[in-house]
N, C-alpha and C positions, 0 to 999 in steps of 0.2 A: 291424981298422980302428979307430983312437981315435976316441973322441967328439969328433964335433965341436961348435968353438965356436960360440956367439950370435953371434959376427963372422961363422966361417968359414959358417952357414945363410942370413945377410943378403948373404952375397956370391954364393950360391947360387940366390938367389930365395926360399928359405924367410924370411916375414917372421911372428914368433913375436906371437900377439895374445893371450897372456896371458904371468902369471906367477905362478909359486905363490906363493899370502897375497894374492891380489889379489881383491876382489869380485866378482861376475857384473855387477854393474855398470858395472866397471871392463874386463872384457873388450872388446876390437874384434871388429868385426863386418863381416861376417856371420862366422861361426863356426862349429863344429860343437862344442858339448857333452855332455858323459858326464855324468851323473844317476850318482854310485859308486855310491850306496848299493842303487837300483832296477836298474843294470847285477850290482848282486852277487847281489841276491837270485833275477833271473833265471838268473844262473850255478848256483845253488845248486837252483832249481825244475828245471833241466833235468838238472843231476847228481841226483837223490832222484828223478828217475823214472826215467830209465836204471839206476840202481844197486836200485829196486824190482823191476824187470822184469825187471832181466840183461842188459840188450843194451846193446854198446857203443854211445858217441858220436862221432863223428867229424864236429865241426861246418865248414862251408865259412867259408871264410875269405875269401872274396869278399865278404863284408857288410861287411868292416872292414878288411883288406889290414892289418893290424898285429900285428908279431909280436908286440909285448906285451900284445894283448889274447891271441894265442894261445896265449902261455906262462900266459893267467892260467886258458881255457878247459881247458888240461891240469893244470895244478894242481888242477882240481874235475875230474878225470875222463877228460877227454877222451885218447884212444886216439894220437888224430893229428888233422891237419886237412883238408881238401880244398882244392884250389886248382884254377878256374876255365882260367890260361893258366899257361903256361910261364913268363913273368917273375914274375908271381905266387911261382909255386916255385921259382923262385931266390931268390928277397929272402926267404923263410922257410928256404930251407935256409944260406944264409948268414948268418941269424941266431938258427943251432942250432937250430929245429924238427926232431926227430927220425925222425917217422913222416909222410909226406904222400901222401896220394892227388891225381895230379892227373887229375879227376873230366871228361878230355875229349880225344879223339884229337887225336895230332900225327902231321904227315904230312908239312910242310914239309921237305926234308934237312938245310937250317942249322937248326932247330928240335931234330929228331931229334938231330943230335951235341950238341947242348948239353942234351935229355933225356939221353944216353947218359954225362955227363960226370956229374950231378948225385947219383949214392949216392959218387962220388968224396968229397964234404963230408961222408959219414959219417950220410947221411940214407937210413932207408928211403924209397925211390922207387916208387911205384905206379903204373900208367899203365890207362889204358881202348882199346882194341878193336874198330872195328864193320867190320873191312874185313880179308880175311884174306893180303893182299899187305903190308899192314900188320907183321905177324908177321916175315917176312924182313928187313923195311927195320932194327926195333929190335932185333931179334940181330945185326944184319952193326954195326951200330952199337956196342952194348951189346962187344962180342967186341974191335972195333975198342980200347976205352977200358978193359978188363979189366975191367968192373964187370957190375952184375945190375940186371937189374928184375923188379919184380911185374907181374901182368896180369889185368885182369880182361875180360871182354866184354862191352859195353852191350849192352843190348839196348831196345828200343822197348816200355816198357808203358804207351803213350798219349800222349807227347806228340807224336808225329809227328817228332821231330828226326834226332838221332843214335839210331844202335841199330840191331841184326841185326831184323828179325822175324817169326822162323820159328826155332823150338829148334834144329832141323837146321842152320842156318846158323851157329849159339850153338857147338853141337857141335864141328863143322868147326870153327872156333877155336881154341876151347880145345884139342882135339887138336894141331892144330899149333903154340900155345903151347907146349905138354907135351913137344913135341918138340924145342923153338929151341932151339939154343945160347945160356946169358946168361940167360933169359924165364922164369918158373914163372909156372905156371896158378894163379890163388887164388881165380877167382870170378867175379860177372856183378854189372855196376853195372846198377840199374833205378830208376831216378829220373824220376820224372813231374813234371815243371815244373810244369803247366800246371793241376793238380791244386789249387795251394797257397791259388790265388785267388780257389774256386768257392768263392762268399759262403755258400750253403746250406745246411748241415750234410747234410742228406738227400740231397741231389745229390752233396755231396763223396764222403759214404760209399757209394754206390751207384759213383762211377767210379772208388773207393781199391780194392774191391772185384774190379773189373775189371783193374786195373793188378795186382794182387798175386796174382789167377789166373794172369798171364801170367807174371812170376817164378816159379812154385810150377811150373806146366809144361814151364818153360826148366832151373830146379833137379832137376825128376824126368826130364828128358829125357840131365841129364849124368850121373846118377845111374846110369842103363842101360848107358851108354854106361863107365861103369867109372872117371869123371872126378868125385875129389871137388868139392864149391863148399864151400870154406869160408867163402868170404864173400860173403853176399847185402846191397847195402848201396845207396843211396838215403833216401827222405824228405823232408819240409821241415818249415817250422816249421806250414805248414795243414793235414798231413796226419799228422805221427808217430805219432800216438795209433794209426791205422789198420797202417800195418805194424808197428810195434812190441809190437801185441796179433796178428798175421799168424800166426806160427810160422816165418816163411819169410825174416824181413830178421834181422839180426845186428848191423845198424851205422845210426844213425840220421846223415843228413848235416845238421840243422838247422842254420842262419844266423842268417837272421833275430832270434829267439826274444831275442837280447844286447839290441836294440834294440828291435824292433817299430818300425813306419812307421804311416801315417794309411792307406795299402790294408789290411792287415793287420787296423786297428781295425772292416772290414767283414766278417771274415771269425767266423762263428757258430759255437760250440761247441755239445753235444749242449743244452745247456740253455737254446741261444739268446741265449747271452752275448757279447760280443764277446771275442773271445781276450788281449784289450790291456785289458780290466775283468776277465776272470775268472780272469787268469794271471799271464802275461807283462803286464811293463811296458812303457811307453813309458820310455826312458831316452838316449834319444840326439834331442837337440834342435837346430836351426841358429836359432842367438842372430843376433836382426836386430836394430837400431836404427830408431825413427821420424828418418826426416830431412825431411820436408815435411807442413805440415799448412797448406797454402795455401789450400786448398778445402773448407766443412763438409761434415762428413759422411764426408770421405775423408781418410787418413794416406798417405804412403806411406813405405817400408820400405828400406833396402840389401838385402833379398834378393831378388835375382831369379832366370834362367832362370841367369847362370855361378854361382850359388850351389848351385841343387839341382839333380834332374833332377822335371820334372813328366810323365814318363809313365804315371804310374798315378795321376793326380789331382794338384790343389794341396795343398800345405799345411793344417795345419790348426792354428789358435792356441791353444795347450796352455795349458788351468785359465782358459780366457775363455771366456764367451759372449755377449757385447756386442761384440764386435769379429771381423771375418771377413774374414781372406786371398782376395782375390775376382781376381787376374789378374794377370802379369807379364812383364814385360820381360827387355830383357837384365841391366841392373843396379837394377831399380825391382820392389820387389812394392807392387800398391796393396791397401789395407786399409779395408774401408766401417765407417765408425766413427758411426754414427750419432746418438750423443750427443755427439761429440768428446770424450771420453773419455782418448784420447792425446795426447802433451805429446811436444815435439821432444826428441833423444836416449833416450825409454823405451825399457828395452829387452824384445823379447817373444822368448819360445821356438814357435817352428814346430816339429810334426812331420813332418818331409818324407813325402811321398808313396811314396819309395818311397827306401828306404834305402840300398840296394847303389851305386849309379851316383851317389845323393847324395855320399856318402865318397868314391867317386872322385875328386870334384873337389876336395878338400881338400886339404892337408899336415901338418894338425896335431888333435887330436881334445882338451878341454881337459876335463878333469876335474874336475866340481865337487862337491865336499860343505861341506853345514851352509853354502849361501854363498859358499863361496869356494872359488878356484884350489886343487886338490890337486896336481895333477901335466897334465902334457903328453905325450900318445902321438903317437909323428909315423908320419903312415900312408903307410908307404915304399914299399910295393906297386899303388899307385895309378898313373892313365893307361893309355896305350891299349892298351899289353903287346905288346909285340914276340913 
């Protein structure tokens, strides 16, 4: 497909609010910007601990929906990437990602044949497991389109969602993976969500603990059974220090880790650090504008609720402490500025709350270094994913 033009994006709906050599002052807003140089060095923190360790990365790509962050995440290492839905892994395998886990059962029939079409583009295709009627549906598929997939079986180590939970159910699986037409058995995804956000250190590692018992029992139970796992694979960016010191994962799935959010910056490492002070940076910002300073004491903003998502908290205003993102609207964030401090058009960097569904809402991600516009990544894989 050619690149499309600045004409052919404006007739699209894509309306571009920067351009490379332009200032961050010069940017429209509300916006989502890239911090390069804090986006690289987090690239590079995450590659130098996987490559100390030994164990592969395989970071999810639902943080960012952009194949050219992914192609940058594989350039420093990464194996492959994960993807949340199925349009997700389309828009990355048609724009040549090579290796993709998609990290979540499809069941739908129209779904399944357009799983079944996708190592077609020349992409390893992984798929996940938790139902073993499952099995039949993506062989009579896979057989249908002459192509193969990978397979692994989630399984439940804690967060109540998706997953077998019981080895024996793990088992039963994989055997009949082992058997499909089309299907090979590779392994058991064990990803505890819910894990990533317990602020505690001590709490974290007492439930990473528990989640990784359950992996190690479900990996020796296929083990008996005569079924290698070569891939035990899960993580986040709150937990990978814990499996990845396990013996039992092999693939870390972190997201997060590119950007970090304002939930993130509560989450405490063993030294009681914040993981956004003692790591990982904040580097992914939503650039607002002040457009109303009609009332002392209060500004308000162009970012509001269709700008970010605030399920995991508000906003937090990046390198200020005089000023405080305190509530928002649809199109309005108000900001308690107590000295009046703000001047109409300033523009301020928020760290959104919670970063994944932030991107969502986007089209474009604007890259700034030393000041100014570097480059434009348009995040193609965004919305509600068919």
């Amino acid at each position: 497909m050619p690149e499309l033009t600045e004409t052919d994006l404006h007739e699209l709906g894509y309306l571009l609010p920067a351009r490379p050599g332009m200032a961050e002052a010069e940017v429209q807003t509300p916006c989502l910007i890239v911090d390069l140089d804090a986006f690289d060095r987090n690239l590079i923190r995450m590659r130098d601990f996987c490559r100390s360790i030994g164990i592969a990365l395989r970071p999810h790509a639902k943080t960012h929906k952009c194949p050219e962050i992914a192609r940058h995440q594989i350039g420093h290492g990464a194996v492959g990437i994960c993807c949340q839905k199925l349009s997700e892994a389309e828009h990355f395998a048609r724009a040549g990602i090579p290796d993709i886990l998609l990290s979540n059962e499809i069941r739908d029939p129209v779904k399944i044949d357009r799983l079944a079409r996708l190592p077609g583009l020349g992409t390893r295709i992984t798929c996940c497991i938790d139902d073993i009627d499952n099995v039949a549906e993506l062989s009579a598929a896979v057989t249908r389109h002459g192509t193969t997939l990978d397979c692994l079986v989630e399984i439940d180590c804690g967060a109540g969602r998706c997953g077998v939970t019981t080895p024996a159910e793990a088992v039963a699986i994989a055997r009949a993976i082992a058997v499909a037409p089309g299907l090979s058995f590779r392994g058991i995804q064990a990803y505890q969500g819910s894990l990533q956000h317990i602020y505690d250190y001590a709490s974290r590692a007492a439930q990473a603990e528990r989640s990784i018992a359950i992996a190690r029992e479900t990996v020796a139970a296929l083990a008996a059974a005569g079924l290698e796992c070569a891939t035990v694979t899960g993580a986040g960016t709150g937990s990978f220090p814990f499996e990845a010191a396990s013996g039992v994962y092999t693939e870390l799935q972190c997201g997060s880790y590119i950007f970090m959010d304002a939930d993130y910056g509560k989450v405490l490492d063993a030294a009681g650090d914040r993981l956004d002070a003692g790591g990982f940076e904040n580097a992914l910002f939503l650039l607002t504008s002040v457009m109303s300073h009609a009332k002392p004491g209060k500004a308000v903003c162009d970012a509001g609720l269709k700008a970010q998502s605030v399920d995991s908290g508000l906003p937090v205003v990046f390198g200020r402490s005089d000023v405080t993102y305190t509530a928002c609207s649809d199109e309005h964030g108000e900001i308690a500025d107590p000295d009046d401090a703000l001047k109409i058009n300033d523009r301020l960097r928020l760290v959104p709350g919670h970063c994944d569904p932030t991107c969502n809402l986007h089209d474009w991600f604007v890259g700034i270094r030393d000041g100014r516009v570097a480059t434009l990544w348009r995040i193609t894989a965004r919305g509600p994913g068919l």
